[in-house]
C-alpha positions as CSV (number, residue, x, y, z in Angstrom):
1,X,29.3,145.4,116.3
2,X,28.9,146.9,113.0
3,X,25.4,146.9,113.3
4,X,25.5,148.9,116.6
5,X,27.6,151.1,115.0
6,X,25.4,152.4,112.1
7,X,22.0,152.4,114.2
8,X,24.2,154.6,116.5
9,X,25.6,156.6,113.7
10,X,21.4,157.2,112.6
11,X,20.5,158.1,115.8
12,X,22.9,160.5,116.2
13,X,22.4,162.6,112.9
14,X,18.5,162.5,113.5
15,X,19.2,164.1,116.8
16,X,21.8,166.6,115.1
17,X,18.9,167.8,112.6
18,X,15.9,167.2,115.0
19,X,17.4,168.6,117.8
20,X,17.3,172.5,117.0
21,X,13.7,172.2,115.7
22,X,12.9,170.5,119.5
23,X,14.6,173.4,121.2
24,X,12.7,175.8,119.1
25,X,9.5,174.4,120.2
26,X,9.9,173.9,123.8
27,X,11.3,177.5,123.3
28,X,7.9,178.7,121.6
29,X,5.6,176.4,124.6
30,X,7.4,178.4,127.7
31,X,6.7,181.7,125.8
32,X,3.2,180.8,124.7
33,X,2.9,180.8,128.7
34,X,4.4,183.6,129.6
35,X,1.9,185.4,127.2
36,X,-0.9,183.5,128.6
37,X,0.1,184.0,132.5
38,X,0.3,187.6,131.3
39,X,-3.1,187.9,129.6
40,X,-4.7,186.3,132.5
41,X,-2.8,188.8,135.0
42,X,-4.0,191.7,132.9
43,X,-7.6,190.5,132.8
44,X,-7.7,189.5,136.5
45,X,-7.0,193.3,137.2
46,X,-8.9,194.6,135.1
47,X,-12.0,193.0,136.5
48,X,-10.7,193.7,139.9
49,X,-10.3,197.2,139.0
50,X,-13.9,197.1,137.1
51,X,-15.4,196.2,140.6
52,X,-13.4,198.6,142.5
53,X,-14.9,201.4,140.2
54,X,-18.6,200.4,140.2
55,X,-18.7,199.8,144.1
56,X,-17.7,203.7,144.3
């Protein structure tokens, strides 16, 4: 029972310190897409846009 106890105890204090650092990353990952989805968006207008001008 001891036993269980400490490995418990470890567990939890790594997630206390790892946990913020996890956050902070799946945190960075979504906005890393947004800027991507973005980028794309802006590019895929631009050609449109590109086309539309040529083709007049």
């Amino acid at each position: 029972m001891n036993t269980a106890m400490n490995y418990l105890t470890v567990l939890f204090v790594f997630l206390l310190l790892a946990g913020p650092s996890l956050y902070g990353i799946a945190r960075d990952r979504r906005i890393d897409r947004e800027i991507r989805a973005a980028r794309e968006a802006r590019e895929t207008e631009e050609r449109r846009r590109s086309r539309y001008a040529a083709a007049a």
